[in-house]
VEXFIPA-318016 format. One record per residue (C-alpha): residue in one letter; x, y, z. Coordinates in steps of 0.05 Angstrom, whole numbers, padded with zeros to 5 digits, always signed. Each point is the difference from the previous one (the first is absolute). Layout:
N
AXYZ;...
//
This chain:
450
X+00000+00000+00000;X+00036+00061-00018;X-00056+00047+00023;X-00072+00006+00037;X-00042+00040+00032;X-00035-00018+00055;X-00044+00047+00041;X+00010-00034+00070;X+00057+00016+00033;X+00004-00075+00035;X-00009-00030-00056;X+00059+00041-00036;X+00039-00020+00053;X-00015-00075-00003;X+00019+00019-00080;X+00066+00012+00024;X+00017-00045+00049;X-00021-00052-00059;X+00011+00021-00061;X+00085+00014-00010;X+00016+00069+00032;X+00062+00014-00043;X+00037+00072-00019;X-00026+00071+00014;X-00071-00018-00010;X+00000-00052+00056;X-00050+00052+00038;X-00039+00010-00052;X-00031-00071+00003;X-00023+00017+00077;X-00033+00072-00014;X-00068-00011-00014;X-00040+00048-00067;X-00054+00034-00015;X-00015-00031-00074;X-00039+00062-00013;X+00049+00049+00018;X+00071-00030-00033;X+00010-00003-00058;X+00041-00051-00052;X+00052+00054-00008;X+00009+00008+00083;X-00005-00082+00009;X+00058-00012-00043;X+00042+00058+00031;X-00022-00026+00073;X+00024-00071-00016;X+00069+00029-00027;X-00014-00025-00075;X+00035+00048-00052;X-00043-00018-00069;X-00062+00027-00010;X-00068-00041+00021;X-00009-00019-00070;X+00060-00037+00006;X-00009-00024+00069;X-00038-00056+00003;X-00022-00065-00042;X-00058-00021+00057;X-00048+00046+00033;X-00057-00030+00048;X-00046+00038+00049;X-00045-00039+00047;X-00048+00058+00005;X-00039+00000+00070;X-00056-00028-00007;X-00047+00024+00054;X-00048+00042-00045;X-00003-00060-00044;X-00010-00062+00042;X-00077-00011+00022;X+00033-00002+00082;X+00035+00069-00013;X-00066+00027-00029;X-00045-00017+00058;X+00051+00041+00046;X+00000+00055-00041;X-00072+00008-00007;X-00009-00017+00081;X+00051+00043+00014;X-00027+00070-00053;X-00072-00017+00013;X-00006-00004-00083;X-00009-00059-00049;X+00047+00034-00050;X+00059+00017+00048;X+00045-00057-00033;X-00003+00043-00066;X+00023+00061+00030;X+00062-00036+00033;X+00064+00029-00019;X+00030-00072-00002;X-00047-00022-00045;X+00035+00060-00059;X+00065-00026+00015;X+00005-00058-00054;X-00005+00077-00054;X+00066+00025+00036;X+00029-00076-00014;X-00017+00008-00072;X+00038+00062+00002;X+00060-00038+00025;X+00000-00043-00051;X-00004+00057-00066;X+00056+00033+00033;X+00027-00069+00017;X-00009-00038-00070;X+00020-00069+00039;X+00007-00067-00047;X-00055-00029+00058;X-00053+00027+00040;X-00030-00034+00054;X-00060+00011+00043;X-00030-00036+00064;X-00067+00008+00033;X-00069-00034+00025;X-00045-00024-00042;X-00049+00048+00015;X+00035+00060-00043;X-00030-00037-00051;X-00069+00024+00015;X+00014+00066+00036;X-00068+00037+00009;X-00016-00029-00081;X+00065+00016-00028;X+00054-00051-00011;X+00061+00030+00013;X+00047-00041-00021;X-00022-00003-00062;X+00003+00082-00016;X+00069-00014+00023;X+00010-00047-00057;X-00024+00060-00047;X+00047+00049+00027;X+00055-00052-00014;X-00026-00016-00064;X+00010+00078-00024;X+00074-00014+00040;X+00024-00046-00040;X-00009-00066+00037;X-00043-00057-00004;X-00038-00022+00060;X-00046-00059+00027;X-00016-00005+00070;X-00040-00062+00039;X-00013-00026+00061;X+00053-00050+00048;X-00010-00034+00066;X+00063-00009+00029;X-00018-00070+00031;X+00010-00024-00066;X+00076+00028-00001;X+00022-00035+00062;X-00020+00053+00048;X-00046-00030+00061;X-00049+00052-00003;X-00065+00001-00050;X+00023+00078-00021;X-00037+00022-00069;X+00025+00057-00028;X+00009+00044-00062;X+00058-00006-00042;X+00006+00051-00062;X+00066-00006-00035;X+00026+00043-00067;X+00053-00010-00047;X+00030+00060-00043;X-00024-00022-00075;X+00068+00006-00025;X+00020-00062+00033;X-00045-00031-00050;X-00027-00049+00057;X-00068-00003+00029;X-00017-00011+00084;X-00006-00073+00022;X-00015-00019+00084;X+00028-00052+00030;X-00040-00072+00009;X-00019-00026+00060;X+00057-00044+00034;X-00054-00031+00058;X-00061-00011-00006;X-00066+00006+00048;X-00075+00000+00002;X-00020+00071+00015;X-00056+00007+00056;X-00058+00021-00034;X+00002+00078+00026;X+00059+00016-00050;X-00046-00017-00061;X-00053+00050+00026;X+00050+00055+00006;X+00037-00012-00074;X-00066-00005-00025;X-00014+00076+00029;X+00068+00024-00010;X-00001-00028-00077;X-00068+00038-00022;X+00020+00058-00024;X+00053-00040-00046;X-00023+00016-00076;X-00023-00056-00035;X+00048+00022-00060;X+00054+00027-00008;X+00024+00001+00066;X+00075-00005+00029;X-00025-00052+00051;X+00038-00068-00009;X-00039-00063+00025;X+00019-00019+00082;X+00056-00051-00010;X-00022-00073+00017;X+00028-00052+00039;X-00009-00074-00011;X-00005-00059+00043;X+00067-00028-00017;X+00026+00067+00040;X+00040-00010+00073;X-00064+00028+00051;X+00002+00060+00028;X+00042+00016+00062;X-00034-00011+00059;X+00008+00033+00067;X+00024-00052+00033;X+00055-00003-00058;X+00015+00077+00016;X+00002-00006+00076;X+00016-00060+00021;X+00077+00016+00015;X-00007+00058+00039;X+00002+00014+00071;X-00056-00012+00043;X-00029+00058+00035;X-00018-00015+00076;X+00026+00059+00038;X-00064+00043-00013;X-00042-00057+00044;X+00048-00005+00066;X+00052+00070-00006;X-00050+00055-00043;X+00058+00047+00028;X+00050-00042-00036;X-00036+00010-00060;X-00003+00073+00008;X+00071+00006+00010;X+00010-00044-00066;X+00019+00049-00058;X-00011-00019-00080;X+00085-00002-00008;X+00003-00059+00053;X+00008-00065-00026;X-00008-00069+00030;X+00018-00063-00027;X-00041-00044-00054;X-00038-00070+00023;X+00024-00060-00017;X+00030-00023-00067;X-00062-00055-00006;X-00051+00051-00015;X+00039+00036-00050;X-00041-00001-00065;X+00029+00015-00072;X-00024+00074+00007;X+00024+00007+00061;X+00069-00021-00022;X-00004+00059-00058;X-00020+00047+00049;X+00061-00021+00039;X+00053-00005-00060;X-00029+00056-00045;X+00070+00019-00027;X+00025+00075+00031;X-00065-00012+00056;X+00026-00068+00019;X-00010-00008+00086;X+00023-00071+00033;X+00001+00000+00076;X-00049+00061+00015;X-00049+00059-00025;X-00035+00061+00026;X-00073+00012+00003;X-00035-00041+00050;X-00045+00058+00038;X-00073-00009-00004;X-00061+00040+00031;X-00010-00006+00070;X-00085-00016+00014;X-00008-00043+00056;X-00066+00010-00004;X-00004-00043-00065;X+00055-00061+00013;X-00053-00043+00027;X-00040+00009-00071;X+00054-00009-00044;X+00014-00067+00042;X-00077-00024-00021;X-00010+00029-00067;X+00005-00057-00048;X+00042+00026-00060;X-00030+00033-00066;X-00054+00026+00058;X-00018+00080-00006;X-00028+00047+00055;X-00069-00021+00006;X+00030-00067+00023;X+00053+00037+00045;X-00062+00028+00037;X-00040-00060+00014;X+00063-00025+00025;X+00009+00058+00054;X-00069+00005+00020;X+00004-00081+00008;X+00068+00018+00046;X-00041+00053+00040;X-00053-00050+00019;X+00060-00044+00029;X+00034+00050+00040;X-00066+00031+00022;X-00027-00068+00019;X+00062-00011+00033;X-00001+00067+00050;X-00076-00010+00013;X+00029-00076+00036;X+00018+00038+00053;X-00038+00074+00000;X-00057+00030-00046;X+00010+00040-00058;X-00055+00034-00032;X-00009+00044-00073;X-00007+00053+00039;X+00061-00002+00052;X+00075+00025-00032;X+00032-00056+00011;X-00045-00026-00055;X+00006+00059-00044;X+00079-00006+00005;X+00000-00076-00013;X-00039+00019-00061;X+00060+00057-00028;X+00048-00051+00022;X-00020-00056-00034;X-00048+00023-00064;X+00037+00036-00059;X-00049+00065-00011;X-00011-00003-00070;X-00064-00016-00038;X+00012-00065-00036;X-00046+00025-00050;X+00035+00056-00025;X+00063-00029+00004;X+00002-00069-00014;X+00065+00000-00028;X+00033+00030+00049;X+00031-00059+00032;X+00030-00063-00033;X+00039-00057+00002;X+00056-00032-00034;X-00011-00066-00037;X+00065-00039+00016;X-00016-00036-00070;X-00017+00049-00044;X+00028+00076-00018;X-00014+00063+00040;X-00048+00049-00019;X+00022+00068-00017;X+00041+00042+00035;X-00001+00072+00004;X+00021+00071+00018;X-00055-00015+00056;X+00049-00048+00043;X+00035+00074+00019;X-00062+00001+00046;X-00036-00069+00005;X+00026-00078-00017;X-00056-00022+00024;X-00012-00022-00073;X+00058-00053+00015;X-00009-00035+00061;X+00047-00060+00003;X-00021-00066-00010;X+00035-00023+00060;X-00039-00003+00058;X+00047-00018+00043;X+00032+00067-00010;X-00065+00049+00002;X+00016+00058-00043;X-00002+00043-00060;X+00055-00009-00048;X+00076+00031+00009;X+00035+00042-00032;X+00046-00044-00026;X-00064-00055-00020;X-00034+00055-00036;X+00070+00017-00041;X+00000-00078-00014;X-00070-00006-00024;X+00019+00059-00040;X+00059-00045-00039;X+00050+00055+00035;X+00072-00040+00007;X+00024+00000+00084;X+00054+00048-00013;X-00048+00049-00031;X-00002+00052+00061;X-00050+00049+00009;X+00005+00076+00037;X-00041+00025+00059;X-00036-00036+00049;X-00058-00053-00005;X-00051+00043-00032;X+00041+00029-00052;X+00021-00057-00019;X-00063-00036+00001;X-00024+00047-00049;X+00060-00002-00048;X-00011-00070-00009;X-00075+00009-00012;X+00013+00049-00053;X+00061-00034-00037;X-00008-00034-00063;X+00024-00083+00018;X+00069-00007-00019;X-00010-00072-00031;X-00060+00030-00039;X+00048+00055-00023;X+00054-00047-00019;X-00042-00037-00055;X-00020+00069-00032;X+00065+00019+00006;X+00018-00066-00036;X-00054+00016-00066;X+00029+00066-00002;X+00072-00023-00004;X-00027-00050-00056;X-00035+00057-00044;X+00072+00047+00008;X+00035-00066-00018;X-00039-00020-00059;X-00007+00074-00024;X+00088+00006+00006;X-00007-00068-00042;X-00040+00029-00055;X+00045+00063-00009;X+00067-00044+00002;X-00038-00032-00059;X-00021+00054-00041;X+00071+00035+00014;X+00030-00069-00029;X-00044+00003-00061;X+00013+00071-00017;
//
């Protein structure tokens, strides 16, 4: 990566810590940008590069935020303006325009662009598909489509939008990468490509069909496959204090070498990333209130579920105190048994709010969210009563051990939930490399010829 910007100043500094600091410009990868505000010109002055930006870069890729876009991100925004429109007044949801921008002054061989599935069908409009014109009138060629990273040997069912553009003077056209695993998508992600895909034009549209995997495929990585190796997490039950005092940066040793899967050997021996006798990230969220829950839920169980289960566990303890005295609605000691045992939240309204890992299958998705809530990943094990780690959310996220990330928990929490998978990455990475390679073939050709 010879440049970026990034508008969070942890996550500029996990660039950095990452990514090669070399030269002047080593402190450039940890200052975090305003997109909006620098331009080409300044970015390849700040990152000590003496040609111009024309002649900068071969690869340019934004993962735009995506809050205005994704149907989550929209509810918030409306809740939070009081109007049903607020998601198309978001300044975020303009920025993919100053990207475009980036890329006349830019003129890059590649352009790539990451994003939910719902910018596809952004209050009627699908966006990535005016992108597609702007880069037609650029001089590229552009398809975009829709990839679930299960299907790329990440362990986590993660749909998103890939758009990717080659300059027409390659003489090559975009290609995505086919599936490497394969799995049987719950029936939920159908529903939501379905709504995402509408606004696709029946003709001539850039939209390339989703890639498909087969049966003869490996199956998708399952959480057990991802966590299996890594340190159990007890502390938070006996010590909470000892959890409090743990920081992101402290590492403990992995389990033993039995339950070490093949992913969890590539996360181990990812080559520059590679850990062997230790890693960091083991601090989870701290809600005694909940252990006893996560020890009954039954995995792939949601919050409804959850609450049935505390309400059954405040009929216990409340049978058990009224052995020996009475307790009534109306008395405090009831009222308090209630706030320390119930979770307050309507299971109505927020039925997803709580889930559980399915040690056989892939993890839902992860997001930004984690920075404030993993209650969407409790972990399978029972024994251990929790929401995921740091560290186990970085895994499920097909982040190598020796990938290290800035700040504490909730930063980092919410870096991972925003970042693109690395394995998913990797086999775009390896299409692109095959259309540069193919279009360097033809020109040696035609050079010959001549």
């Amino acid at each position: 990566m010879i440049a970026h910007i990034e508008s969070d100043p942890v996550a500029a500094e996990t660039y950095a810590m990452n990514l090669g600091c070399t030269g002047d410009s080593s402190h450039q990868r940890a200052s975090a940008r305003d997109m909006t505000k620098v331009s080409p010109e300044q970015l390849t002055k700040q990152f000590g590069l003496t040609t111009s930006p024309a002649n900068s870069f071969d690869v340019v890729a934004a993962g735009l935020p995506c809050q205005a876009f994704a149907r989550i991100g929209r509810s918030k925004l409306r809740s939070i303006d009081g109007d049903e429109r607020a998601f198309k007044r978001d300044a975020r949801a303009s920025l993919y325009k100053r990207f475009l921008e980036y890329v006349g002054a830019v003129r890059p061989l590649v352009v790539l662009i990451e994003n939910v599935p719902d910018i596809l069908n952004f209050g009627g409009r699908n966006v990535p598909e005016e992108i597609c014109q702007t880069l037609a009138a650029l001089g590229y060629r552009s398809a975009y489509t829709l990839l679930n990273a299960a299907f790329y040997g990440v362990p986590q069912m993660r749909e998103r939008l890939i758009l990717i553009a080659i300059h027409k003077a390659l003489g090559v056209d975009p290609i995505f990468p086919a599936p490497t695993h394969t799995i049987e998508l719950p029936r939920g992600y159908e529903g939501s490509r379905r709504v995402a895909l509408k606004n696709v034009p029946e003709s001539g549209s850039h939209f390339v069909p989703i890639p498909r995997a087969t049966r003869r495929l490996r199956r998708a990585v399952s959480c057990r496959e991802a966590l299996g190796d890594l340190p159990l997490i007890y502390e938070h039950l006996g010590d909470p204090n000892e959890m409090r005092r743990r920081r992101v940066q402290n590492e403990l040793p992995y389990r033993d070498a039995k339950t070490r899967s093949a992913y969890a050997r590539l996360m181990r021996e990812w080559r520059g990333f590679g850990m062997h006798q230790t890693l960091d990230g083991h601090v989870v969220r701290l809600t005694p209130r909940d252990f006893a829950i996560f020890r009954r839920m039954p995995p792939g169980t949601d919050y409804p579920v959850a609450v049935r289960i505390a309400r059954s566990i405040f009929r216990e303890r409340l049978w058990s105190r009224r052995r020996s005295r009475v307790v009534t609605p109306r008395m405090a000691e009831y009222r308090d048994l209630w706030e320390d045992t119930v979770p307050p939240y309507d299971p109505g309204k927020f039925p997803n709010k709580w889930w559980k890992l399915v040690p056989s299958q892939p993890s839902r998705t992860l997001t930004a969210h984690l920075g404030k809530d993993t209650y969407s990943h409790i972990h399978y094990d029972a024994r251990q009563c929790r929401t995921i780690s740091v560290r186990e959310a970085a895994r499920l996220q097909s982040f190598p051990d020796g990938f290290r990330f800035a700040g504490q928990m909730n930063a980092a929490f919410r870096q991972i939930g925003n970042a693109v998978p690395p394995l998913l990455a990797v086999a775009i990475g390896r299409v692109l490399r095959k259309m540069l390679v193919a279009a360097s073939t033809a020109a040696t050709r035609r050079r010959s010829a001549a």
